[in-house]
KOLVEXDREN-545066 format. One line per field, with one value per residue (C-alpha): x, z, y; residue number from 1; residue in three letters. Coordinates in pm, 1 decimal. Example, Ala and Ser with C-alpha at 12.3 -4.5 7.8 and 13.67 -1.06 7.14 Angstrom:
BEGIN
c1	[1230.0 / 1367.0] .
c3	[780.0 / 714.0] .
c2	[-450.0 / -106.0] .
resi	[1 / 2] .
resn	[ALA / SER] .
//
This chain:
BEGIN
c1	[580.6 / 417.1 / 716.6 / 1015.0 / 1392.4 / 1196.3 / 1089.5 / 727.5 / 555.4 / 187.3 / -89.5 / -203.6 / 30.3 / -46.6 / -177.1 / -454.4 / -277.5 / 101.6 / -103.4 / -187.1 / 186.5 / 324.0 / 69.5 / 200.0 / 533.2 / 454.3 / 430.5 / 765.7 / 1097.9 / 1310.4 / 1632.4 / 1890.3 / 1965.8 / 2272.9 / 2468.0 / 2172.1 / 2130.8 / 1804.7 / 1741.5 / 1403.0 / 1300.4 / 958.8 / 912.3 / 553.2 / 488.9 / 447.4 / 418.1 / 311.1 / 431.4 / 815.6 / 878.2 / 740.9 / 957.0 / 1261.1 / 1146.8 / 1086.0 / 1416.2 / 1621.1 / 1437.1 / 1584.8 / 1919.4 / 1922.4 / 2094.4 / 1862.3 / 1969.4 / 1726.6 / 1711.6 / 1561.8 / 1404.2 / 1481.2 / 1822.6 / 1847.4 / 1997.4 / 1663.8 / 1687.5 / 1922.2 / 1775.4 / 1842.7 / 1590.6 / 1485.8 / 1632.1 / 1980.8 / 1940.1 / 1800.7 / 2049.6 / 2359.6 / 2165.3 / 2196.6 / 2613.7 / 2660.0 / 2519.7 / 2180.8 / 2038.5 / 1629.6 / 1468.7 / 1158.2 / 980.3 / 692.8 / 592.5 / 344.7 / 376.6 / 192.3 / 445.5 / 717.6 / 863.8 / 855.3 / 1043.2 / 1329.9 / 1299.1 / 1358.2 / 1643.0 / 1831.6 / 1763.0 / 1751.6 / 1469.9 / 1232.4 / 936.9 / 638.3 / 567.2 / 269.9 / 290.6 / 26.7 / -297.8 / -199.6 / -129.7 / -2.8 / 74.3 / 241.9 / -81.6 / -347.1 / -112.0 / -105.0 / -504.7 / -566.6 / -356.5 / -559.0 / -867.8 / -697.9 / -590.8 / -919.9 / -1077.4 / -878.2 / -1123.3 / -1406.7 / -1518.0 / -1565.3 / -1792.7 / -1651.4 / -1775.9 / -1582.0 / -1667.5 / -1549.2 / -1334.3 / -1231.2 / -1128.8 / -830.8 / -735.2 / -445.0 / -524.5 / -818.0 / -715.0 / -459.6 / -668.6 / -912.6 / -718.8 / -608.2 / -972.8 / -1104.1 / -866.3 / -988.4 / -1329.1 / -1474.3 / -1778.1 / -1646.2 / -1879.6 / -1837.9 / -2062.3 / -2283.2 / -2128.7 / -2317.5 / -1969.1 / -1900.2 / -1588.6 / -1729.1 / -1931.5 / -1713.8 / -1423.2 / -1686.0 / -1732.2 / -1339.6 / -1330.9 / -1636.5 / -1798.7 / -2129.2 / -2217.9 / -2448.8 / -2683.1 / -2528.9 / -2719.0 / -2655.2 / -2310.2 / -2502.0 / -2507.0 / -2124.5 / -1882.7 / -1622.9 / -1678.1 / -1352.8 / -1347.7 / -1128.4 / -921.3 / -1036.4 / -767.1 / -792.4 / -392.4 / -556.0 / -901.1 / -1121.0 / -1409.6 / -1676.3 / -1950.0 / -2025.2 / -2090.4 / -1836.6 / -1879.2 / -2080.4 / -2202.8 / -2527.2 / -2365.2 / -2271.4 / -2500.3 / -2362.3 / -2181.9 / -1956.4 / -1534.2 / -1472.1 / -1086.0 / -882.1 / -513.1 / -467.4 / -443.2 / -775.4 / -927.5 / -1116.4 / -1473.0 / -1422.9 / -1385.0 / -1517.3 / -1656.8 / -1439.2 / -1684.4 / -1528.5 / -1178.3 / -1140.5 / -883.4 / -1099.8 / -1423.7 / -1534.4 / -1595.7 / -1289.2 / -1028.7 / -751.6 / -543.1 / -499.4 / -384.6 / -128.3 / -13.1 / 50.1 / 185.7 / 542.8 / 551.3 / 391.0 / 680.6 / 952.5 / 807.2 / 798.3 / 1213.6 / 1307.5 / 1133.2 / 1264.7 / 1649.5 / 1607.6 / 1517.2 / 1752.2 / 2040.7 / 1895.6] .
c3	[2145.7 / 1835.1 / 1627.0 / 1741.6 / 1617.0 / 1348.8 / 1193.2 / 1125.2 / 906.3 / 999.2 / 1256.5 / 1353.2 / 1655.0 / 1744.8 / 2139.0 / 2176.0 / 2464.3 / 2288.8 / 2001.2 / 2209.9 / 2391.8 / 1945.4 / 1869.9 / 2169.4 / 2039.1 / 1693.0 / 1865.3 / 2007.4 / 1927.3 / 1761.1 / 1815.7 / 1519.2 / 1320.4 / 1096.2 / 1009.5 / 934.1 / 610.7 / 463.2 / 136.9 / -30.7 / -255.0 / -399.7 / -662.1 / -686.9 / -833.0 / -527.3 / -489.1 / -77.6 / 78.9 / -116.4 / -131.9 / 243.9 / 386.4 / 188.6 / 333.1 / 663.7 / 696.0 / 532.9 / 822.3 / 1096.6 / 900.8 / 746.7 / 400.7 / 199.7 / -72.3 / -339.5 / -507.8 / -872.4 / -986.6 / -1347.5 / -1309.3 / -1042.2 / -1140.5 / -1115.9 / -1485.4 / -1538.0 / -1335.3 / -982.8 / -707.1 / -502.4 / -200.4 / -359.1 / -447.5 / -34.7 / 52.7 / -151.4 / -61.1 / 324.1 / 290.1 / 225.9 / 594.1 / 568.6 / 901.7 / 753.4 / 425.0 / 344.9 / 78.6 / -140.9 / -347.9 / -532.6 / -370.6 / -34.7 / 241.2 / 57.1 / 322.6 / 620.6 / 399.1 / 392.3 / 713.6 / 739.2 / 482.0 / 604.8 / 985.8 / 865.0 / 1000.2 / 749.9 / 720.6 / 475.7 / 271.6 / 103.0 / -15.3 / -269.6 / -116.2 / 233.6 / 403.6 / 411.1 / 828.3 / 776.8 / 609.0 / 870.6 / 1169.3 / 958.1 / 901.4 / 1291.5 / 1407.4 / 1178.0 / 1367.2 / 1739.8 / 1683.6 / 1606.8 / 1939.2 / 2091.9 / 2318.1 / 2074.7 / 1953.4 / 1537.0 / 1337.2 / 998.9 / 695.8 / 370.2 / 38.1 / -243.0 / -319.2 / 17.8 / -165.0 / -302.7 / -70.1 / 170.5 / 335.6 / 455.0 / 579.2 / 759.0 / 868.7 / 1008.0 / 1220.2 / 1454.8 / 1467.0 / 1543.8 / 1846.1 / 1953.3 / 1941.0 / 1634.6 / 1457.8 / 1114.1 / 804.7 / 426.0 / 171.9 / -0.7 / -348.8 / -463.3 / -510.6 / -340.1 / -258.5 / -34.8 / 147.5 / 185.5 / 341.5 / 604.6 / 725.5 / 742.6 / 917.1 / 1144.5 / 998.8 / 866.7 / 515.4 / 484.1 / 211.5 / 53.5 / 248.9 / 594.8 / 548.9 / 660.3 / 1001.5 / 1056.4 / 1159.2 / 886.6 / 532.1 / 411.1 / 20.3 / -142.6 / -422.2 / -726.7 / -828.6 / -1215.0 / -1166.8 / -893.3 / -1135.3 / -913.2 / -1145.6 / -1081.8 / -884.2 / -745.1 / -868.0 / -722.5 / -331.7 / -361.3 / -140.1 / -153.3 / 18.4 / 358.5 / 618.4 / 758.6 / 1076.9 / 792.2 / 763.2 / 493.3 / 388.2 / 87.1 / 154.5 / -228.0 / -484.3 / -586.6 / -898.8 / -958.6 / -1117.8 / -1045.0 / -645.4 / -578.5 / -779.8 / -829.0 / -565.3 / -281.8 / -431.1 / -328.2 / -55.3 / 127.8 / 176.9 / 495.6 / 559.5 / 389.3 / 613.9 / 305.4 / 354.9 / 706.3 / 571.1 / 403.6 / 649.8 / 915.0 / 718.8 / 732.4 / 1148.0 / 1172.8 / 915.3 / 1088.1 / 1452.1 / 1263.9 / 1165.5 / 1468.3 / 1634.6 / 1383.4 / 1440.8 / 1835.5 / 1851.8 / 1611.7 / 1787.1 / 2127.3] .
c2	[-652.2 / -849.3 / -706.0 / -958.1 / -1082.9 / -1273.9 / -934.3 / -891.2 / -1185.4 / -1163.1 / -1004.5 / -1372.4 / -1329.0 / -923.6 / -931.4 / -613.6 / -493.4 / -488.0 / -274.2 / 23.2 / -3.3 / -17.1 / 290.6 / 496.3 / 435.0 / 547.4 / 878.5 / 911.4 / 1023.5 / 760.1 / 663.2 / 763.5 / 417.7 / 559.7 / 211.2 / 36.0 / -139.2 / -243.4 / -464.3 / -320.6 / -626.3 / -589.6 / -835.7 / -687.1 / -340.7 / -89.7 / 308.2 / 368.8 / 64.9 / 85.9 / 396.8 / 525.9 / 204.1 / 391.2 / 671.9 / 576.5 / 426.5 / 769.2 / 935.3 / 675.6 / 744.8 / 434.8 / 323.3 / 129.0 / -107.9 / -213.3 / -516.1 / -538.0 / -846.4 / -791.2 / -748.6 / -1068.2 / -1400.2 / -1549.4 / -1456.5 / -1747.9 / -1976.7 / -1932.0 / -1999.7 / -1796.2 / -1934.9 / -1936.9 / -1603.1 / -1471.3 / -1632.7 / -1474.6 / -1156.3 / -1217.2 / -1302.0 / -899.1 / -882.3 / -676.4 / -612.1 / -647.5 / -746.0 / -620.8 / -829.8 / -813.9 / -1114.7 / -1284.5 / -1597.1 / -1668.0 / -1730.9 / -1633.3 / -1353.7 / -1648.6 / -1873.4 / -1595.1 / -1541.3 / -1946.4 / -1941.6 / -1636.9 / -1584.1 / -1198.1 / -1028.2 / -987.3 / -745.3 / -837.1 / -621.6 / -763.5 / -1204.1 / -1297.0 / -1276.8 / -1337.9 / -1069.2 / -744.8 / -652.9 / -352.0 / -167.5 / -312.7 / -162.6 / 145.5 / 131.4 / -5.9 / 306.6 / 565.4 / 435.1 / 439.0 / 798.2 / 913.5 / 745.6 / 463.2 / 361.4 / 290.1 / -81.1 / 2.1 / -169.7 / -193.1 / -346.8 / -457.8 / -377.6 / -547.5 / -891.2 / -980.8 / -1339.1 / -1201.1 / -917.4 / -956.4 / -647.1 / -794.0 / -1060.1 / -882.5 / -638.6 / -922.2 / -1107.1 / -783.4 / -600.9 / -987.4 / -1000.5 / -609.0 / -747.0 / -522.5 / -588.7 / -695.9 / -739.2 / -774.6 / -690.1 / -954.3 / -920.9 / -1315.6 / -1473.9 / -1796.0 / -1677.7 / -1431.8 / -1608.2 / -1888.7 / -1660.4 / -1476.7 / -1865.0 / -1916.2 / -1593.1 / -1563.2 / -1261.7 / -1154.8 / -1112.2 / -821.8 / -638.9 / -349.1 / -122.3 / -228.4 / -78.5 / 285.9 / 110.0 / 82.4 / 323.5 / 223.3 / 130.5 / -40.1 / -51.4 / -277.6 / -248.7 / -464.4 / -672.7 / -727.7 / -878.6 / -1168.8 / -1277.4 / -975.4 / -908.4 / -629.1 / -794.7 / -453.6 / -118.6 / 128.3 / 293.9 / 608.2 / 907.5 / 745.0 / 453.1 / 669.1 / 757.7 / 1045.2 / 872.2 / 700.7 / 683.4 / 524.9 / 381.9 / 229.8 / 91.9 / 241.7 / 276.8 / 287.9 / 235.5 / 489.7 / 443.4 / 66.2 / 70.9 / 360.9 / 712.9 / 1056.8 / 1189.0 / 962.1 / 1056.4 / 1401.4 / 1496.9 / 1722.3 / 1475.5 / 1497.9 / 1105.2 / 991.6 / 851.1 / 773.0 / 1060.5 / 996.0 / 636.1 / 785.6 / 1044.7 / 720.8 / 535.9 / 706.3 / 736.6 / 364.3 / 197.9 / 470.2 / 270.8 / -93.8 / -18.5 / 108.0 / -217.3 / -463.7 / -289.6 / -266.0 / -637.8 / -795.7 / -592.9 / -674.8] .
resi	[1 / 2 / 3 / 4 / 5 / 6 / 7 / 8 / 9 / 10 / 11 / 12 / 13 / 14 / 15 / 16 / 17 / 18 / 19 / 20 / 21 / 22 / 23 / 24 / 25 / 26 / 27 / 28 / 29 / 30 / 31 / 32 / 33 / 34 / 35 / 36 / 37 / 38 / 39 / 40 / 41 / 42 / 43 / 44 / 45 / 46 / 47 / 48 / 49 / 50 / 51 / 52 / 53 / 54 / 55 / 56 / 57 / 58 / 59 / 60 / 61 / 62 / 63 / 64 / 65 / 66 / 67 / 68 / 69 / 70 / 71 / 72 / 73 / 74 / 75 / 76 / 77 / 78 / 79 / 80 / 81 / 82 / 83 / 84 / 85 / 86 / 87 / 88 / 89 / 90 / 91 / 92 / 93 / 94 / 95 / 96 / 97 / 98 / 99 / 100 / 101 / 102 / 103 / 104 / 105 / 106 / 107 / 108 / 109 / 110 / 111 / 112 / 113 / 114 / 115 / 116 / 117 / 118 / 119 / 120 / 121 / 122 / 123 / 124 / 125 / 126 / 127 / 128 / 129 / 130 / 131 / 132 / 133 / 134 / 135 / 136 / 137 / 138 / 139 / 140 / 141 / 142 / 143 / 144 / 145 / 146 / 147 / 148 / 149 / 150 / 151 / 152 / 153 / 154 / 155 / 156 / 157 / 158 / 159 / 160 / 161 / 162 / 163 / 164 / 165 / 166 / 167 / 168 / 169 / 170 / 171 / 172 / 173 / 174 / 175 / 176 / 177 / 178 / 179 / 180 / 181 / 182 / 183 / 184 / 185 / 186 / 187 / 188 / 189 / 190 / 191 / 192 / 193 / 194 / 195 / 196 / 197 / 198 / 199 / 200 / 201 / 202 / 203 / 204 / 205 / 206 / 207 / 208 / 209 / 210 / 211 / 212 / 213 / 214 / 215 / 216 / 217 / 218 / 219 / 220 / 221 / 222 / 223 / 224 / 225 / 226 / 227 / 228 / 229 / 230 / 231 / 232 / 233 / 234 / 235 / 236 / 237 / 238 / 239 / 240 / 241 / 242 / 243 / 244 / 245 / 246 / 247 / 248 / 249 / 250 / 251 / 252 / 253 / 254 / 255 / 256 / 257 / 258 / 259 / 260 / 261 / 262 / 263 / 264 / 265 / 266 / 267 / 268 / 269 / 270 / 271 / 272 / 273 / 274 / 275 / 276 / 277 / 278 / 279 / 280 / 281 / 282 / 283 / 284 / 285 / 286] .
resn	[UNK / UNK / UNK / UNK / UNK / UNK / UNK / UNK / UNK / UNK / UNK / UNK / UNK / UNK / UNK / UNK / UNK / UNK / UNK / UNK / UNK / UNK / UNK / UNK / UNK / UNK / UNK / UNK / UNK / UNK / UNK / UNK / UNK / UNK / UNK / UNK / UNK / UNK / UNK / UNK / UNK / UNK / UNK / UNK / UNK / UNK / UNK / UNK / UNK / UNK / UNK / UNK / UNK / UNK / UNK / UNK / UNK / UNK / UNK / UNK / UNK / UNK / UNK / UNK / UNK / UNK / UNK / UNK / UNK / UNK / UNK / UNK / UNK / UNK / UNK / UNK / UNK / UNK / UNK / UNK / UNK / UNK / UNK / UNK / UNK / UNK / UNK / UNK / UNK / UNK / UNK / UNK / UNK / UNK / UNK / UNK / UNK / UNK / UNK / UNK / UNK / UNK / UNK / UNK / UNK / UNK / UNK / UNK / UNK / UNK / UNK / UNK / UNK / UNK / UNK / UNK / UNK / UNK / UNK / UNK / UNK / UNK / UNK / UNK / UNK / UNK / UNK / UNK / UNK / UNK / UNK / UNK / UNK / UNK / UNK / UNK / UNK / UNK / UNK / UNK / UNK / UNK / UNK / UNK / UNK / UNK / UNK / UNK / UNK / UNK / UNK / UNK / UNK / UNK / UNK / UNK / UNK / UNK / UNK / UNK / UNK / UNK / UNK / UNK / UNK / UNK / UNK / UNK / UNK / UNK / UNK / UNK / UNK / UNK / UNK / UNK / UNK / UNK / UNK / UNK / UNK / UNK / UNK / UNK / UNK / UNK / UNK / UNK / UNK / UNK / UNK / UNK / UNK / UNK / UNK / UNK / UNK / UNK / UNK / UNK / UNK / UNK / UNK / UNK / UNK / UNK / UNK / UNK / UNK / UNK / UNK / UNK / UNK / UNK / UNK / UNK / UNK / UNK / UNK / UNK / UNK / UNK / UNK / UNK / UNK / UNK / UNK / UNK / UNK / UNK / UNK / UNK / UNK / UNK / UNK / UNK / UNK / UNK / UNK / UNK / UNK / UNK / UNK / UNK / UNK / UNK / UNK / UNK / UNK / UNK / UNK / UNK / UNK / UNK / UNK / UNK / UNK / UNK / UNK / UNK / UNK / UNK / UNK / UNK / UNK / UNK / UNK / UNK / UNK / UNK / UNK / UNK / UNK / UNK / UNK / UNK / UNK / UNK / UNK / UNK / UNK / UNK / UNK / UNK / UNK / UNK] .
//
């Protein structure tokens, strides 16, 4: 399984064929995980990824534990390794961490041998979302090859990097849209994908808007995803939450579109983090 004693850090190490045994999983019963503590330590504002992992976890019959950065004593100086380290004395069996800082939830993982699930780390990566998203996809058919284009600041988003490194391993046909930043095109050489013209997303099956990240420097090099933008083959996803009128219109935001795959994002997201626990626990107990 690509979810070991470590925790889960990063897709970079996710083998195709372990993904479909993890997504038939996510389907199952679960075993009951009453005992377990979890440390919830976002250090990052969050709404789905927090509070379904505290969810997720109530439903395993797990006690969760958050940790607060303002009230941390980070305040008066501590680092942050002092601190994951007091933290991992009062014997939590997982951390899940969000942080600004790139690598930060491996370097707990270093410091504490805790597993530790990341839960988002600067513009790295975010794991748990692009299972989430890769599982919305393998429901629907899991025998298809998608071709899926990005739209928006792939520069600065860790869900699409993420996202990137698993559907490169299926062997999807990734794209980005050409938005004229450097950036872009400089991170679809990194990442051995095509940069396309706006309207050569009507040729994929998946248009993957991005979230435009006025926190990270993400500046509106595009106007926002429109109806006019789908052919009528077209999914289209957001990881949330979207900006409305800046990512995409109000058109594209209404729970019963027919092309939109966002609520089925969201619906996953609870028995996909429920699976990613129950893995995390299994393993580190193993």
């Amino acid at each position: 399984m690509p979810i070991g004693r470590a925790g889960i850090l990063s897709t970079e190490s996710f083998p195709p064929h372990e993904l479909n045994s993890f997504f038939r999983l996510v389907e199952k019963p679960r075993t009951n995980r009453k005992g377990s503590i979890g440390m919830l330590c976002f250090f990052e504002a969050s709404t789905r990824t927090e509070l379904s992992f505290e969810m997720a976890g109530l439903r395993l019959g797990m006690a969760w534990s958050k940790v607060e950065p303002s009230g941390l004593s980070l305040q008066k100086g501590e680092s942050l390794r002092d601190t994951f380290q007091v933290l991992s004395h009062y014997k939590p069996d997982l951390f899940v961490v969000r942080h600004s800082v790139a690598y930060l939830p491996h370097a707990v993982s270093e410091w504490t041998g805790v597993p530790v699930i990341n839960a988002g780390d600067g513009i790295n990566e975010h794991p748990t979302q692009a299972l989430i998203d890769t599982f919305t996809l393998w429901k629907m058919n899991s025998k298809k090859r998608y071709s899926i284009a990005f739209f928006g600041d792939v520069f600065r988003s860790r869900v699409a990097r993420s996202n990137l490194k698993i559907w490169k391993a299926l062997n999807w046909n990734v794209s980005v849209v050409d938005d004229g930043s450097e950036n872009t095109k400089n991170f679809a050489k990194a990442f051995g994908i095509r940069v396309i013209p706006r309207r050569g997303i009507r040729e994929a099956d998946v248009i993957y808007c991005l979230r435009v990240q006025a926190e990270r420097g993400s500046s509106y090099a595009l106007s926002p995803l429109s109806n006019s933008d789908l052919s009528k083959k077209s999914k289209f996803m957001h990881a949330g939450p979207v900006v409305m009128g800046k990512d995409m219109l109000l058109e594209l935001c209404e729970r019963a579109h027919p092309q939109s795959l966002i609520h089925e994002q969201l619906k996953n997201s609870l028995p996909v983090r429920e699976a990613i626990l129950d893995e995390v626990l299994k393993r580190a107990r193993a």
